[in-house]
C-alpha positions as YAML, in Angstrom:
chain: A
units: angstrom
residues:
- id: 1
  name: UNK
  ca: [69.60, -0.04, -30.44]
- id: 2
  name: UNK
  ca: [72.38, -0.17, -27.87]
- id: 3
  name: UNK
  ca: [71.68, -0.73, -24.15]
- id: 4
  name: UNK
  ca: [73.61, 1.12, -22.08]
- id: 5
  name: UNK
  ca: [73.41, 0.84, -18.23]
- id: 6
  name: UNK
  ca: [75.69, 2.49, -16.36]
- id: 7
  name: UNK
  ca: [77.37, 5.95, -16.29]
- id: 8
  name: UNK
  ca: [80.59, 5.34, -17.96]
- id: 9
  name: UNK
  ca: [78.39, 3.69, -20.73]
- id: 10
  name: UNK
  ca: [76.56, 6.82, -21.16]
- id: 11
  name: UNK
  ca: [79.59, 9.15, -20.93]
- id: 12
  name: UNK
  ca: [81.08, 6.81, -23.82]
- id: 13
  name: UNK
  ca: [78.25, 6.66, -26.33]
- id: 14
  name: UNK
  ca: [77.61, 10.24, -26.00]
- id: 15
  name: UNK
  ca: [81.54, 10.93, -26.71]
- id: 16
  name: UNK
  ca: [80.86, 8.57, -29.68]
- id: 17
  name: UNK
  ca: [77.76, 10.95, -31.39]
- id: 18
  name: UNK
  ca: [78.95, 13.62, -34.30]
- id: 19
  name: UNK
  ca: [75.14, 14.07, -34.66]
- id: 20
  name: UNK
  ca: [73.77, 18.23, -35.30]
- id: 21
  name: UNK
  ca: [70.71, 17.11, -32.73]
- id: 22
  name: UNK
  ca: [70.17, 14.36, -29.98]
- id: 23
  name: UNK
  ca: [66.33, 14.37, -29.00]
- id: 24
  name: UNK
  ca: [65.64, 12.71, -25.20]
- id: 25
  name: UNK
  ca: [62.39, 10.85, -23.79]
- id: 26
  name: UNK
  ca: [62.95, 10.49, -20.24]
- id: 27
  name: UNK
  ca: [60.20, 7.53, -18.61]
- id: 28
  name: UNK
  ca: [60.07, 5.51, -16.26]
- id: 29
  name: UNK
  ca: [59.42, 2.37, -18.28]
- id: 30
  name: UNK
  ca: [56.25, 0.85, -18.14]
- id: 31
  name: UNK
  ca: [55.99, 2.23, -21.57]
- id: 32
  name: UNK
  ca: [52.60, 2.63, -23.59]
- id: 33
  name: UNK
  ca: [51.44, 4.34, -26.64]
- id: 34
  name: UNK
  ca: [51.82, 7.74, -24.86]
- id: 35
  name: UNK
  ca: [55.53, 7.37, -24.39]
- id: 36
  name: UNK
  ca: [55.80, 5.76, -28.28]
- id: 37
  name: UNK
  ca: [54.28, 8.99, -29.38]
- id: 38
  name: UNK
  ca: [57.02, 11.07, -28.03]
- id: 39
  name: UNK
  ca: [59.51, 8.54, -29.09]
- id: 40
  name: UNK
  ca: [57.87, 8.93, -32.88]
- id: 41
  name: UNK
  ca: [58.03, 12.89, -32.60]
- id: 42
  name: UNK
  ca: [61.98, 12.71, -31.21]
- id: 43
  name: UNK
  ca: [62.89, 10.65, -34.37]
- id: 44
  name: UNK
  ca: [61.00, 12.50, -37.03]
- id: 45
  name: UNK
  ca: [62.66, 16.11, -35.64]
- id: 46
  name: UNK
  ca: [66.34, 14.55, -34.67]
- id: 47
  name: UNK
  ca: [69.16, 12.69, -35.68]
- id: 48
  name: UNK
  ca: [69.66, 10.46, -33.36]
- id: 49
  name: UNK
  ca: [67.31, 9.56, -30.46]
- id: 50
  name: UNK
  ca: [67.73, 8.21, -26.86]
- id: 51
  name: UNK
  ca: [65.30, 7.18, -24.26]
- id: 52
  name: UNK
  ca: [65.54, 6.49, -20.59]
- id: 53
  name: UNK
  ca: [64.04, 4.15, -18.28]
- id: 54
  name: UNK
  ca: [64.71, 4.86, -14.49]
- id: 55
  name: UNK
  ca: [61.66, 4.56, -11.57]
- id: 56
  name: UNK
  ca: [63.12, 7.37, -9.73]
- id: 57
  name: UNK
  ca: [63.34, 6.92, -5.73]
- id: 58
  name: UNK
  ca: [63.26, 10.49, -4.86]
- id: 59
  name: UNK
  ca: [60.55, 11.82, -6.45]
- id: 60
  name: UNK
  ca: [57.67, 9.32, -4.75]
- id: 61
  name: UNK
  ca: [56.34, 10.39, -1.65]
- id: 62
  name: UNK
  ca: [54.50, 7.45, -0.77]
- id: 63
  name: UNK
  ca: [56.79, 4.15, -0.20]
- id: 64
  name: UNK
  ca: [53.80, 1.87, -1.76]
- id: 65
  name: UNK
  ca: [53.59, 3.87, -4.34]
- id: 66
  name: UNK
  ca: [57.42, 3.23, -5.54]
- id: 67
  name: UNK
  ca: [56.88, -0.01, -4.49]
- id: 68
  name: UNK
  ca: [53.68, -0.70, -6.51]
- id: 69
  name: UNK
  ca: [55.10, 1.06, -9.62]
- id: 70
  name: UNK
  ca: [54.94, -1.42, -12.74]
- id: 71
  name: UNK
  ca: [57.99, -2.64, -14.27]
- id: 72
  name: UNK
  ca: [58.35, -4.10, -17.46]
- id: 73
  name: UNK
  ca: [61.56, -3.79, -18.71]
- id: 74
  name: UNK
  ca: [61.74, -6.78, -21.40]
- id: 75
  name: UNK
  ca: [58.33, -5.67, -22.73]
- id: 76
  name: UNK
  ca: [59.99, -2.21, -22.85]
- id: 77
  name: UNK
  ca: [62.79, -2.85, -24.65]
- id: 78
  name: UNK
  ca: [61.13, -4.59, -27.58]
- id: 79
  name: UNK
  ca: [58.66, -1.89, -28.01]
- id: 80
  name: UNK
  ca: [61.94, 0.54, -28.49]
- id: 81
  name: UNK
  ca: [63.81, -2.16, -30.36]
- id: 82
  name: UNK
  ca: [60.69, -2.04, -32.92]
- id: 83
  name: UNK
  ca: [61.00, 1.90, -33.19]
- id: 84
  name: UNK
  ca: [65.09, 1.79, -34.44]
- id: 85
  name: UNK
  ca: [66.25, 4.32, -31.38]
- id: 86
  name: UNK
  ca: [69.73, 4.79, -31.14]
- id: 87
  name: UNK
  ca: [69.58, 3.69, -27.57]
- id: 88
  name: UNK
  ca: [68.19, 3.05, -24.07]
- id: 89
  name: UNK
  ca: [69.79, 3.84, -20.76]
- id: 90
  name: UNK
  ca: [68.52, 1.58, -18.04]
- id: 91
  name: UNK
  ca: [70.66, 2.66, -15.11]
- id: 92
  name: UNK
  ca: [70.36, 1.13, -11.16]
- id: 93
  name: UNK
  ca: [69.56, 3.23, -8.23]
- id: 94
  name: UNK
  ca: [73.12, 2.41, -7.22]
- id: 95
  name: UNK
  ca: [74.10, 3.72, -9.99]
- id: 96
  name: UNK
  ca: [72.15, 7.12, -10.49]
- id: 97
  name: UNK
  ca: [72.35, 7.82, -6.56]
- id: 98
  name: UNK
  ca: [75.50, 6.64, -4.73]
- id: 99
  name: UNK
  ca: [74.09, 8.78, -1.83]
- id: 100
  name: UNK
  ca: [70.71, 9.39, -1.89]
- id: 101
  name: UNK
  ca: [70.96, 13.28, -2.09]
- id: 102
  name: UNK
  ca: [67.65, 15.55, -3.41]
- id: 103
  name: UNK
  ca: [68.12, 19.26, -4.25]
- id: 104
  name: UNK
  ca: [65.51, 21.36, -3.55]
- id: 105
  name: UNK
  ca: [63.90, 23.59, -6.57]
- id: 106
  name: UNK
  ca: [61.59, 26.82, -6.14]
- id: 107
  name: UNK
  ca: [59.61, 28.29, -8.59]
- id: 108
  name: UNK
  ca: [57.28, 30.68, -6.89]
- id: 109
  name: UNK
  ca: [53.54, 28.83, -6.96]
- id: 110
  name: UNK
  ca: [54.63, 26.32, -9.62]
- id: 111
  name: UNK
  ca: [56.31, 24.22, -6.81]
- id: 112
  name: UNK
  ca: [53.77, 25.03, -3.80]
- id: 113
  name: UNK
  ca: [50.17, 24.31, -5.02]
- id: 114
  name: UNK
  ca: [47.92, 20.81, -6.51]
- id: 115
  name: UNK
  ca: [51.10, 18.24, -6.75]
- id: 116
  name: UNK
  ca: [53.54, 19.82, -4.96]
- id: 117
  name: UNK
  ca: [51.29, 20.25, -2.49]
- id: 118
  name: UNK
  ca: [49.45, 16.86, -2.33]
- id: 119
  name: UNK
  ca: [52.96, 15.03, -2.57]
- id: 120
  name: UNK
  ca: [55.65, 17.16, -0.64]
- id: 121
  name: UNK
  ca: [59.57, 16.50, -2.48]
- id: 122
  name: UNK
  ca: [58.08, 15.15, -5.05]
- id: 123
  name: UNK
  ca: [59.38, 18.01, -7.55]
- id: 124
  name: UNK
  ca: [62.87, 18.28, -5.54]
- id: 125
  name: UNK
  ca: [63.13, 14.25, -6.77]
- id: 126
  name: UNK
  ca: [61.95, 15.33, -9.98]
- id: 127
  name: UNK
  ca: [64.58, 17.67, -10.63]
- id: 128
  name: UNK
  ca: [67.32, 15.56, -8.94]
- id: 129
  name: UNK
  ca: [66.95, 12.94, -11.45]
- id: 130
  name: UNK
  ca: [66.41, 15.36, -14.63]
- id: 131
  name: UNK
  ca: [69.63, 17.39, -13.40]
- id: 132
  name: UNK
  ca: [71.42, 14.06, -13.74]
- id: 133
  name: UNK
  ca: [70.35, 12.79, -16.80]
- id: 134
  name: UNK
  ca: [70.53, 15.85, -18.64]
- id: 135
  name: UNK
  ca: [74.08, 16.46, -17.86]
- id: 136
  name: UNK
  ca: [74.84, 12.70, -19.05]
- id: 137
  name: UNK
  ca: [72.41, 12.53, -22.34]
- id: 138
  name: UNK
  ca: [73.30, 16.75, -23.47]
- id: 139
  name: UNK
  ca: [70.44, 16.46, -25.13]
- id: 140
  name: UNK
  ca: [69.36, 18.99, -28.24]
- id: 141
  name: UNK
  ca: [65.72, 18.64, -27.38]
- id: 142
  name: UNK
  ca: [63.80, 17.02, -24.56]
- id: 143
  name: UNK
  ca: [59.96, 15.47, -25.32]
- id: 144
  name: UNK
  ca: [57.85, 15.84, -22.46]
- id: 145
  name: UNK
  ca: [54.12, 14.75, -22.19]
- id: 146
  name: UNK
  ca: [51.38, 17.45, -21.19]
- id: 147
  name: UNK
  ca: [49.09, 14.63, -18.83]
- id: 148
  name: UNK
  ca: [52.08, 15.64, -16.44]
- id: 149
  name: UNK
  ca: [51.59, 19.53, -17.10]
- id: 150
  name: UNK
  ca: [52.65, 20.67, -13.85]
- id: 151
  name: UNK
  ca: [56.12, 18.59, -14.33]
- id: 152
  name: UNK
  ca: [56.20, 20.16, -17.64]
- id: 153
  name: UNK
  ca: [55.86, 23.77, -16.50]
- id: 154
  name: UNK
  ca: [58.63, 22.65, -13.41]
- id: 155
  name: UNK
  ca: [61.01, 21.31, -15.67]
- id: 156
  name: UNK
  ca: [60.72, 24.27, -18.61]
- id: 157
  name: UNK
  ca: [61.22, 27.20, -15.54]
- id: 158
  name: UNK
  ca: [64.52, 25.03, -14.33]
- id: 159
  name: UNK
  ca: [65.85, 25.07, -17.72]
- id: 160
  name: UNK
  ca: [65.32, 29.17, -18.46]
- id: 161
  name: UNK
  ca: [65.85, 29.18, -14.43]
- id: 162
  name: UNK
  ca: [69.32, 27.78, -15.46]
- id: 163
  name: UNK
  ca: [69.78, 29.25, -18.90]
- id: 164
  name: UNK
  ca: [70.65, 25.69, -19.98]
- id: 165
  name: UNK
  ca: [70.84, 24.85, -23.61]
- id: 166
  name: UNK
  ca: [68.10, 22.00, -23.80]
- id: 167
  name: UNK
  ca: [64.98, 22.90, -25.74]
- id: 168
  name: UNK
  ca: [61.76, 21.41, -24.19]
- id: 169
  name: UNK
  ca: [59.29, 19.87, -26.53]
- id: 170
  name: UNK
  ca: [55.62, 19.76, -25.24]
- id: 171
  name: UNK
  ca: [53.44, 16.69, -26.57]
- id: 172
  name: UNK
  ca: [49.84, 16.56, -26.25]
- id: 173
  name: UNK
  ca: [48.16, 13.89, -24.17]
- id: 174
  name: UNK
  ca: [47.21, 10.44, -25.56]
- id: 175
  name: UNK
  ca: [44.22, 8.82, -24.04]
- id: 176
  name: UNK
  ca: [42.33, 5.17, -24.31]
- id: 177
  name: UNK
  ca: [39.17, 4.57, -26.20]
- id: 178
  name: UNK
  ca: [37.01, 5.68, -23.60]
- id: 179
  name: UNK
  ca: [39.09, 8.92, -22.68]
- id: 180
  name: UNK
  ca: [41.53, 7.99, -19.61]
- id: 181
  name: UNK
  ca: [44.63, 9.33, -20.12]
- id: 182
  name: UNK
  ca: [47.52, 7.34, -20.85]
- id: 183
  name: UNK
  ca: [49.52, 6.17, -17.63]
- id: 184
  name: UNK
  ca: [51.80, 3.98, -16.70]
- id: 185
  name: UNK
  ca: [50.23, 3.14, -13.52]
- id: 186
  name: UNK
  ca: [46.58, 2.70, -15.62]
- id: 187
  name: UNK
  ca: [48.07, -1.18, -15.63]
- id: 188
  name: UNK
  ca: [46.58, -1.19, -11.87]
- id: 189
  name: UNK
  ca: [43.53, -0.78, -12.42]
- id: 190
  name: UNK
  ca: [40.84, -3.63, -13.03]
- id: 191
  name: UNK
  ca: [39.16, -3.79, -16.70]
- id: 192
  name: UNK
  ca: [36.01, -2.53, -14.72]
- id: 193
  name: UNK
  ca: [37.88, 0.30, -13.22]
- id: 194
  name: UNK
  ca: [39.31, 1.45, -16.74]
- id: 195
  name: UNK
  ca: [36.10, 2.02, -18.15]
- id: 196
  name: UNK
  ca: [35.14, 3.77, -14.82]
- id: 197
  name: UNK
  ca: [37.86, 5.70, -15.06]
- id: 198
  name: UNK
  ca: [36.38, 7.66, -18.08]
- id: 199
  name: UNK
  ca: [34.46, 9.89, -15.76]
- id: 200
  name: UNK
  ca: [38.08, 11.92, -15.25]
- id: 201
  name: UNK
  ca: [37.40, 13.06, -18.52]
- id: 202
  name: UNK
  ca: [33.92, 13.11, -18.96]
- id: 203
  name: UNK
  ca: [33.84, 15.83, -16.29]
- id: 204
  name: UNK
  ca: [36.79, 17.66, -17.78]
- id: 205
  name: UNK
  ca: [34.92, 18.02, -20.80]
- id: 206
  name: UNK
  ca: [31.48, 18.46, -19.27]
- id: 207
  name: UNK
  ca: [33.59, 21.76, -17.71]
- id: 208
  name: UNK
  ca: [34.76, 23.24, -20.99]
- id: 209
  name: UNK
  ca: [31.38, 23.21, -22.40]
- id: 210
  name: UNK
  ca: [30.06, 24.89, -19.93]
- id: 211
  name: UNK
  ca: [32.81, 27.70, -19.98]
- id: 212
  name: UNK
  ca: [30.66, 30.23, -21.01]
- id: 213
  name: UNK
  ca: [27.40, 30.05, -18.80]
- id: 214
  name: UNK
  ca: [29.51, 29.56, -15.85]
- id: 215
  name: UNK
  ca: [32.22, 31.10, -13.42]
- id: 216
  name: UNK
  ca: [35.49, 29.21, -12.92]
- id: 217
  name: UNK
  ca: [34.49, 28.91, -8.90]
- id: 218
  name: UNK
  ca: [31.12, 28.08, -10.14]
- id: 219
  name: UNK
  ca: [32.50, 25.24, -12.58]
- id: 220
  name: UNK
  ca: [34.95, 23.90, -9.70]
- id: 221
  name: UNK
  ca: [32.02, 23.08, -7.51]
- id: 222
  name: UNK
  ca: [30.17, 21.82, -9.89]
- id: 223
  name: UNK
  ca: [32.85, 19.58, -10.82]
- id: 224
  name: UNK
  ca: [33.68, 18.22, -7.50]
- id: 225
  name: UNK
  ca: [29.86, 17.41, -7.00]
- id: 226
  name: UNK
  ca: [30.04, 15.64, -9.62]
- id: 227
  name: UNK
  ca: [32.83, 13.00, -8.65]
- id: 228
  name: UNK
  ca: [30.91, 13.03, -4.93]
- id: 229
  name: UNK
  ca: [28.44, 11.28, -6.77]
- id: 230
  name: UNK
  ca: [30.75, 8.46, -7.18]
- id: 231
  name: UNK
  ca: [31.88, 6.80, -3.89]
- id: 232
  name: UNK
  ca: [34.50, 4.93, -5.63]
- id: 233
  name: UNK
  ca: [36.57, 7.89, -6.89]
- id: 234
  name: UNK
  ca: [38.32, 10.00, -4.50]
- id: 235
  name: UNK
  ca: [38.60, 13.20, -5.11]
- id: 236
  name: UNK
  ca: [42.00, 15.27, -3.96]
- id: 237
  name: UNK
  ca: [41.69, 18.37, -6.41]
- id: 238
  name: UNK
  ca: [39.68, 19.81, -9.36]
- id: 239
  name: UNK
  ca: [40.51, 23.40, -9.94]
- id: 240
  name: UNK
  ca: [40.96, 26.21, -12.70]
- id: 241
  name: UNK
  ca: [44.00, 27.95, -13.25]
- id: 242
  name: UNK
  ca: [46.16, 29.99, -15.81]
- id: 243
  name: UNK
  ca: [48.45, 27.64, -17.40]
- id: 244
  name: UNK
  ca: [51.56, 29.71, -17.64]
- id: 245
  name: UNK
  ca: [51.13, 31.15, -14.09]
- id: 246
  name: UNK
  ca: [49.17, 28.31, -12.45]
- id: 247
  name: UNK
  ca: [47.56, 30.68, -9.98]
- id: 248
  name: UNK
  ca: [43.75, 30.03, -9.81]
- id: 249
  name: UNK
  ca: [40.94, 31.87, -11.83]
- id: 250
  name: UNK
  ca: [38.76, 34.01, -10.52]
- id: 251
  name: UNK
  ca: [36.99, 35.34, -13.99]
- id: 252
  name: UNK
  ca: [38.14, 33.84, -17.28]
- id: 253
  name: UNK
  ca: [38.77, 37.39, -18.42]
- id: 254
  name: UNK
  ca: [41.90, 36.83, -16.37]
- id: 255
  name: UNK
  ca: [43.60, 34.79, -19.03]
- id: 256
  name: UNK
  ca: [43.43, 33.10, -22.33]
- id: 257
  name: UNK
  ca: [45.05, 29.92, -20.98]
- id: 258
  name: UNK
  ca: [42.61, 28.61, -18.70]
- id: 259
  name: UNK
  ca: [43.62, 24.79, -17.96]
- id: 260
  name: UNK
  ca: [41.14, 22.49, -15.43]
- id: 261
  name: UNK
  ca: [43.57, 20.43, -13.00]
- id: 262
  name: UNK
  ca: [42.52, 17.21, -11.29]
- id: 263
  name: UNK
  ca: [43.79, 14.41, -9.54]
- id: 264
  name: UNK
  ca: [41.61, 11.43, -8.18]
- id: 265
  name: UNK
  ca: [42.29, 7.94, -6.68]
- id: 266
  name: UNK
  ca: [40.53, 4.83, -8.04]
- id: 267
  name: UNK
  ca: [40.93, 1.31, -7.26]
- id: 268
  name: UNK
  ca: [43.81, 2.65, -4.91]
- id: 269
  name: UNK
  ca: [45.16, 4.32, -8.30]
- id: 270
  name: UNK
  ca: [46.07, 8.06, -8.28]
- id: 271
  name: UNK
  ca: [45.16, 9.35, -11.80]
- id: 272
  name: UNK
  ca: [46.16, 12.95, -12.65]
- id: 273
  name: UNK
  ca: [44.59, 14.36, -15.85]
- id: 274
  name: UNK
  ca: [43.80, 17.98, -17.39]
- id: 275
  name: UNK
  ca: [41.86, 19.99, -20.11]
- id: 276
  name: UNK
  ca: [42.44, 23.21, -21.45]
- id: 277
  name: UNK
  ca: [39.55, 25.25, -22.03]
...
């Protein structure tokens, strides 16, 4: 596995690769077995494989929250090392943003509603950062996870948006024995609060199985009753929406992608997770 760290490394490794398919998983480190699994799908589908690790200044909207953002780079590295990538890019701020410019993305309700609207630029920084390292890696294909769906759907409309060449890979969700999705920020919360956190997806589950004797309004209030029942979770969203056009459901007749959204703070955590149902 070679490290590579700054731009001209990239720009030289990539001139180096004769290979018919390059797959890409873009992180921000703090890696877990969420991240491996898209690592594992990359080098079972390509040739050669390449992963980056960047915490990305422009996309956080809270300064405590890039602050507070885990970093384990050593740790990192030896989980890849273990997996036989071809390599790791590990590039400064500095280095990545010499100004620290943000373009601006718009993609109709995609980039106005639940995280673009609790965390305003966030998307802009998102798509600042992917710009750059997709132009650097020229990847074949791109593995994205689906606990970030609203990224996912951001990122896919760019690329037909701007009939680029990279083919984005969904991968499904991984989650911990007692159903919290996989995060890189789930390292912040106490042993206590981990097991607590399972009511994300208790309630996510508790909604698709009551699909069918219930309305999607009636199911969203229901829902958010539920987490008002626990003073220590926070609530900032819990709706139902169409997956491919994110707008909200009014009668599941509406579409055959119905998806339940919801982001919650615990311990001082924000945990996003969702469901299709």
């Amino acid at each position: 596995m070679i490290v590579l760290q700054t731009i001209q490394d990239i720009l030289n490794w990539r001139n180096e690769q004769h290979k018919s398919s390059l797959g890409f998983v873009p992180t921000m480190g703090a890696l877990h077995q969420g991240h491996l699994s898209l690592v594992d799908q990359s080098l079972a589908e390509n040739e050669a494989t390449i992963v980056s690790i960047f915490v990305n200044p422009t996309q956080f909207n809270d300064v405590n929250d890039f602050n507070n953002y885990p970093h384990t780079i050593e740790k990192d590295l030896a989980l890849l090392e273990e997996l036989s990538i071809s390599a790791v890019f590990i590039p400064s701020v500095s280095e990545m943003y010499p100004e620290m410019e943000k373009e601006s993305f718009y993609a109709s309700i995609l980039t106005e509603t639940l995280e673009a609207k609790m965390r305003p630029g966030h998307f802009d920084g998102v798509i600042t950062i992917i710009r750059k390292l997709f132009d650097l890696v020229q990847p074949t294909k791109v593995y994205l996870g689906e606990k970030d769906f609203q990224q996912l759907s951001i990122i896919s409309a760019w690329v037909k948006k701007e009939n680029r060449s990279e083919v984005i890979v969904p991968c499904p969700t991984l989650r911990e024995p007692h159903g919290l999705a996989m995060s890189s920020r789930n390292v912040r919360l106490s042993e206590t609060g981990r097991k607590k956190a399972s009511l994300i997806y208790q309630i996510l589950k508790a909604t698709k199985e009551q699909k069918h004797h219930n309305s999607p309004a009636e199911l969203e209030v229901w829902a958010r009753s539920e987490f008002a029942l626990y003073p220590e979770f926070q609530l900032e969203y819990f709706e139902i929406i169409d997956a491919h056009s994110f707008a909200p459901l009014a009668d599941w007749a509406d579409s055959d992608q119905a998806l339940a959204v919801t982001a919650v703070f615990l311990e001082g955590v924000r945990l996003i997770d969702n469901l299709r149902l």
